[in-house]
MMTF fields as JSON, N, C-alpha, C and O atoms, coordinates in Angstrom:
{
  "mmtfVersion": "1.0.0",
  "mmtfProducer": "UNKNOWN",
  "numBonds": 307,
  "numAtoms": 308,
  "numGroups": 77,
  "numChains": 1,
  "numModels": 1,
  "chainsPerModel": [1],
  "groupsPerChain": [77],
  "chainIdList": ["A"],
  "bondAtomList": [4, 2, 8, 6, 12, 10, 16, 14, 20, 18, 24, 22, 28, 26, 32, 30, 36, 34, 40, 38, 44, 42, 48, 46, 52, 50, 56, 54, 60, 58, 64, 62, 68, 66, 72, 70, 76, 74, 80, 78, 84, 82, 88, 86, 92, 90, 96, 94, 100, 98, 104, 102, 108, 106, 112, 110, 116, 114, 120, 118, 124, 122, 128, 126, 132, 130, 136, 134, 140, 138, 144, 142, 148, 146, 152, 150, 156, 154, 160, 158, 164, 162, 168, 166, 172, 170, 176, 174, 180, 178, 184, 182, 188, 186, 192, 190, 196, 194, 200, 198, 204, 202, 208, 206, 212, 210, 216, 214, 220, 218, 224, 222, 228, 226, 232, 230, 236, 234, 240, 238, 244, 242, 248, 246, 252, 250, 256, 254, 260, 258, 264, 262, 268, 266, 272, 270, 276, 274, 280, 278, 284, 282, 288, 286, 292, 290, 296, 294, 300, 298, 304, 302],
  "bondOrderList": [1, 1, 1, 1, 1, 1, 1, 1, 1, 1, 1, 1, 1, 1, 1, 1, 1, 1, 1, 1, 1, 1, 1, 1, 1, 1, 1, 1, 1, 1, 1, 1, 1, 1, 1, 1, 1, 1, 1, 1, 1, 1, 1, 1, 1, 1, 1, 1, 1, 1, 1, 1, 1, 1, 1, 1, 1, 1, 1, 1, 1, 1, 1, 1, 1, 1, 1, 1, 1, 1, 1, 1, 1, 1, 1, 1],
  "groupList": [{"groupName": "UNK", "atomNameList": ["N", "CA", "C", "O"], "elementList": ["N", "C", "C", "O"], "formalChargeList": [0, 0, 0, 0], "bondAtomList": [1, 0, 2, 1, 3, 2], "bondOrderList": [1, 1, 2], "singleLetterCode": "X", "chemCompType": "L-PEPTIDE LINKING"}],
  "groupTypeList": [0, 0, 0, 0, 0, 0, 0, 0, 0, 0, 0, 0, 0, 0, 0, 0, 0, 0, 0, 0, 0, 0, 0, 0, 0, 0, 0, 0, 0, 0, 0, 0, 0, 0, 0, 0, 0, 0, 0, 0, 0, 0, 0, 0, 0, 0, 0, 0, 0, 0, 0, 0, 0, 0, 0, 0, 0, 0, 0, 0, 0, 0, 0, 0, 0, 0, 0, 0, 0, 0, 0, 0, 0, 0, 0, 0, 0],
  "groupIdList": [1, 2, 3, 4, 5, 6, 7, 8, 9, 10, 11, 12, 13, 14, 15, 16, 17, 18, 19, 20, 21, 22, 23, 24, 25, 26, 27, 28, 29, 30, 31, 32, 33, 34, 35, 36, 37, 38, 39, 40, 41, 42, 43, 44, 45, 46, 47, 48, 49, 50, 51, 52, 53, 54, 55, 56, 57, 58, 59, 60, 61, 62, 63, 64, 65, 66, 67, 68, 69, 70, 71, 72, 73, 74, 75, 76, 77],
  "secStructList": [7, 7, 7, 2, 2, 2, 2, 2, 2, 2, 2, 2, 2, 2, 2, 2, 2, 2, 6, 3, 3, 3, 2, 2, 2, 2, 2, 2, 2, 2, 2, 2, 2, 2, 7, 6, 6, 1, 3, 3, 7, 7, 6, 6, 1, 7, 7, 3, 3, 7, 2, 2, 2, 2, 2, 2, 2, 2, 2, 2, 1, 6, 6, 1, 3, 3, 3, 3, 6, 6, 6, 6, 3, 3, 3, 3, 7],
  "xCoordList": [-9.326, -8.222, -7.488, -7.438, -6.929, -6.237, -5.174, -4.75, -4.423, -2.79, -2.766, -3.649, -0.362, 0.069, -0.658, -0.873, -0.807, -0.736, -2.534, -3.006, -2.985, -4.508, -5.033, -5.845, -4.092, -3.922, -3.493, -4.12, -2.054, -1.566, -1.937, -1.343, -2.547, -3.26, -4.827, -5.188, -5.355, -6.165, -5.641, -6.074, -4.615, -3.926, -3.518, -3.726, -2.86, -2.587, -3.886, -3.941, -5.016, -6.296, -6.639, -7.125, -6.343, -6.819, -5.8, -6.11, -4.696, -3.582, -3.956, -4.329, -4.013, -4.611, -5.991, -6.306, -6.511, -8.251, -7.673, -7.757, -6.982, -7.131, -6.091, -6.227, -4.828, -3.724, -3.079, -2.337, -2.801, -2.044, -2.983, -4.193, -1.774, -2.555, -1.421, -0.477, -2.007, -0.923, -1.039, -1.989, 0.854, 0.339, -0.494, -1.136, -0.723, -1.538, -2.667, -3.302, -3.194, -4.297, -4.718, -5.746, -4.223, -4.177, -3.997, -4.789, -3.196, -3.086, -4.656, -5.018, -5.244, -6.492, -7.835, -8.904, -7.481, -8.174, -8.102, -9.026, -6.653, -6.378, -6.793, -7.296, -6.659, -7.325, -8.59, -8.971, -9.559, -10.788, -11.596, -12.647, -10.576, -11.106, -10.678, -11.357, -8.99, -8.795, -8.824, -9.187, -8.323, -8.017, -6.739, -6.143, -6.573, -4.852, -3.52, -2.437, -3.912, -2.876, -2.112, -1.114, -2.265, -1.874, -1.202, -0.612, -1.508, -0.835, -0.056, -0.341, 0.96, 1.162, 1.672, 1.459, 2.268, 2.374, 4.38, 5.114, 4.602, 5.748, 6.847, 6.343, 7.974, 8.906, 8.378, 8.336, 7.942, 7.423, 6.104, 5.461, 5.648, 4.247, 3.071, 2.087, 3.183, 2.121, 1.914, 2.814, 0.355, 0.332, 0.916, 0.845, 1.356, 1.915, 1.623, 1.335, 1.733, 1.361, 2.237, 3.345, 2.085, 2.884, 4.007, 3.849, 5.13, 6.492, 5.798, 5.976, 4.78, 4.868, 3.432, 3.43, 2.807, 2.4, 3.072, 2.899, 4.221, 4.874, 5.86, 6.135, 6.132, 7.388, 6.349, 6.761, 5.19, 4.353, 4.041, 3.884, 3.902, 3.098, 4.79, 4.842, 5.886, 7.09, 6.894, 7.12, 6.346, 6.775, 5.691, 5.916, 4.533, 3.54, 3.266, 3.208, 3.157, 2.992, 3.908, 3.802, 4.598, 5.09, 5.434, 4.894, 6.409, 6.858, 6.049, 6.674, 4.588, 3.49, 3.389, 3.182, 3.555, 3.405, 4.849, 5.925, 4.664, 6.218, 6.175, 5.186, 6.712, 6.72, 7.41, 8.579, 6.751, 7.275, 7.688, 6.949, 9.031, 9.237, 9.104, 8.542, 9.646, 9.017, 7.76, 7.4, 6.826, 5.453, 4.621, 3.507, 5.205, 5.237, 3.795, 2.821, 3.752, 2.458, 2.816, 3.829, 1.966, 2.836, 1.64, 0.456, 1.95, 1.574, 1.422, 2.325, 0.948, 0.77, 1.89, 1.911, 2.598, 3.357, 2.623, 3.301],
  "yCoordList": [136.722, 136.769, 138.106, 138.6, 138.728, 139.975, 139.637, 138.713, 140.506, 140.618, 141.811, 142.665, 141.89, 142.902, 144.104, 145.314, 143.017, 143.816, 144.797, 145.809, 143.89, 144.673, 145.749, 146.63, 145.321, 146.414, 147.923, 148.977, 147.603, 148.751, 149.378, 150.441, 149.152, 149.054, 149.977, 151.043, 149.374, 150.183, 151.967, 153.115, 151.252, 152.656, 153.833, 155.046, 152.956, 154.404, 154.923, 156.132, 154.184, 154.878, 155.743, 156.85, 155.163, 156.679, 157.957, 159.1, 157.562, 158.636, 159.44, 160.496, 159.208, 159.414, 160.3, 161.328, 159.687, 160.968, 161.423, 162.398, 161.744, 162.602, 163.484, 164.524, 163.401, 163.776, 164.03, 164.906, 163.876, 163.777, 162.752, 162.809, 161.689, 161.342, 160.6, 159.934, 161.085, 161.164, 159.158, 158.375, 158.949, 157.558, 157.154, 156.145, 157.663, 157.56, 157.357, 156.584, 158.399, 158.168, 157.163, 156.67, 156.534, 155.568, 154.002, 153.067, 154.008, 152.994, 152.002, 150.836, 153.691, 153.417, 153.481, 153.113, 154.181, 153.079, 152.152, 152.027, 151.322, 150.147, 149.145, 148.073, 149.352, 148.365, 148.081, 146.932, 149.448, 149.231, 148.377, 147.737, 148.664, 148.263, 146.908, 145.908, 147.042, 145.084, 144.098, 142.923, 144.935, 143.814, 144.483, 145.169, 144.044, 144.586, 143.902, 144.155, 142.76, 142.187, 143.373, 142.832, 144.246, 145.005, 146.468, 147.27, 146.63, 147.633, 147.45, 146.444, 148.185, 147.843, 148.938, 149.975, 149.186, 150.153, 149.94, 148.967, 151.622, 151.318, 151.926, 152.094, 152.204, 152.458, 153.476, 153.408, 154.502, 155.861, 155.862, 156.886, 154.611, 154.187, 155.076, 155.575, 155.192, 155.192, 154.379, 153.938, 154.029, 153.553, 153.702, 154.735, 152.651, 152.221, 151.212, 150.161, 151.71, 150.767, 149.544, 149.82, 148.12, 147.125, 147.352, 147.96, 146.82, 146.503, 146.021, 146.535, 144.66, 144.041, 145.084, 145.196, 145.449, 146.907, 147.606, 147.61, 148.422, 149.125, 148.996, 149.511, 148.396, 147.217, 147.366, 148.05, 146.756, 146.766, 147.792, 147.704, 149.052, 150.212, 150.925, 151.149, 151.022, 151.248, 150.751, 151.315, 149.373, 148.558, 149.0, 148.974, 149.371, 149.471, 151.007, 151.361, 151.595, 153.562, 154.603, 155.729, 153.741, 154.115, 155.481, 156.343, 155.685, 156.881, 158.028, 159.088, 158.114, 159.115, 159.596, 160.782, 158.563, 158.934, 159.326, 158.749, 160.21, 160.559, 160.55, 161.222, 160.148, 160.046, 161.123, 161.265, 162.145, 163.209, 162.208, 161.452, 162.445, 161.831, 162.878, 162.509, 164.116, 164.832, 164.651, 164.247, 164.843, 165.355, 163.397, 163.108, 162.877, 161.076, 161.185, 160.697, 161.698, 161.702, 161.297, 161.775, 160.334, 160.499, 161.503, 161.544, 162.098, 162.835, 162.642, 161.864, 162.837, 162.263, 163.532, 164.507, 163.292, 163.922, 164.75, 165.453],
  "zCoordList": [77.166, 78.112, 77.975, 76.849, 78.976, 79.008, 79.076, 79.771, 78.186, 78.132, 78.18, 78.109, 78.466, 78.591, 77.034, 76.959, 76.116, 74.486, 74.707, 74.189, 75.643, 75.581, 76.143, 75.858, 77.342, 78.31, 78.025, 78.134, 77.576, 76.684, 75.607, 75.429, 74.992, 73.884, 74.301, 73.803, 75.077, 76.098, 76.777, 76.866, 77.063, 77.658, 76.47, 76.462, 75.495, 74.431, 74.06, 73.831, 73.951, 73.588, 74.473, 74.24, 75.774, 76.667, 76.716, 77.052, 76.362, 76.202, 75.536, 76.047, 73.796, 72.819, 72.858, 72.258, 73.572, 74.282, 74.773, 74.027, 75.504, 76.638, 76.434, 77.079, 75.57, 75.353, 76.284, 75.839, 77.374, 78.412, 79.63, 79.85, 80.394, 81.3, 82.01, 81.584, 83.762, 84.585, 85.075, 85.06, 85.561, 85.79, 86.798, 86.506, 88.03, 88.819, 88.832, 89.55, 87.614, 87.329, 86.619, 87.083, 85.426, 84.603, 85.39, 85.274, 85.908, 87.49, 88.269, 88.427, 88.609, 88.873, 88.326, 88.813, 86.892, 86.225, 85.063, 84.26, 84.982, 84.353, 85.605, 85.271, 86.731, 88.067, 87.703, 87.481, 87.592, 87.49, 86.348, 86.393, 85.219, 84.066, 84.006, 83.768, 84.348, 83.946, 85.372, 85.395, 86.592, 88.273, 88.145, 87.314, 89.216, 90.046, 89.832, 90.361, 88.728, 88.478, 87.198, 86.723, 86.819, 85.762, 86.285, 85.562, 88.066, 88.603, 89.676, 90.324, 90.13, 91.549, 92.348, 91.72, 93.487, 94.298, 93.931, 93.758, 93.962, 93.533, 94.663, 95.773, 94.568, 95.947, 96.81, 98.038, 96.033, 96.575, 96.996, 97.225, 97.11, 97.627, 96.496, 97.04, 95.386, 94.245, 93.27, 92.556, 93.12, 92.634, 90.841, 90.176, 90.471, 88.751, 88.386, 88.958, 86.716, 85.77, 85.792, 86.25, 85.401, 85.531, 84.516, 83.458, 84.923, 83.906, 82.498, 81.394, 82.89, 81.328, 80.345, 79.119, 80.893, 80.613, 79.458, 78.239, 80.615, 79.906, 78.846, 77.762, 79.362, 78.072, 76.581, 75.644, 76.516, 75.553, 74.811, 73.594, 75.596, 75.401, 74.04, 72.831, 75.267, 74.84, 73.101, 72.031, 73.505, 71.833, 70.374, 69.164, 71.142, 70.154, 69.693, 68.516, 70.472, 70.115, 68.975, 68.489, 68.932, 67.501, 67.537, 66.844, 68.416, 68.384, 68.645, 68.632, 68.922, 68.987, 70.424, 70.679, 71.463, 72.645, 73.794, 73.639, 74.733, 75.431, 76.598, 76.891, 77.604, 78.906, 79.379, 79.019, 80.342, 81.19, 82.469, 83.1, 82.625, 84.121, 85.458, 86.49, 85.314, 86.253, 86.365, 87.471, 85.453, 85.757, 85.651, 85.214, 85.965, 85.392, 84.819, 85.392, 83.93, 82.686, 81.314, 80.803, 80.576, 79.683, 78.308, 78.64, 77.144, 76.207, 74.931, 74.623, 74.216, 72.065, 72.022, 72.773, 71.172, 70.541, 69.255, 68.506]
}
């Protein structure tokens, strides 16, 4: 079963490779990898990562990873 914890968890690993990675991109492919229940389209009509997602990601990264809000990517520290 997929959870928010797997998902995210998923995602810091690709953060982590890739050392930077934009949300858009990550969006489409946390869709691909888990279904669309884990993204959604957000005010500005792009696609984003889900709240309970992020909430998670926030809880587990341990201070290593940073969210650019201009550039909405986030980075390993």
């Amino acid at each position: 079963m997929t959870t928010p914890q797997t998902v995210a968890e998923w995602l810091i690993e690709k953060i982590r490779a890739e050392g930077t990675l934009h949300e858009e991109e990550a969006s489409y492919l946390l869709e691909k990898q888990f279904g669309s229940e884990w993204v959604h389209v957000d005010v500005t009509g792009r696609m984003a990562v889900s709240q309970d997602v992020l909430k998670r990601l926030r809880q587990i990264h341990g201070g290593t990873i940073q969210w650019d809000n201009s550039a909405r990517c986030w980075s390993v520290l």
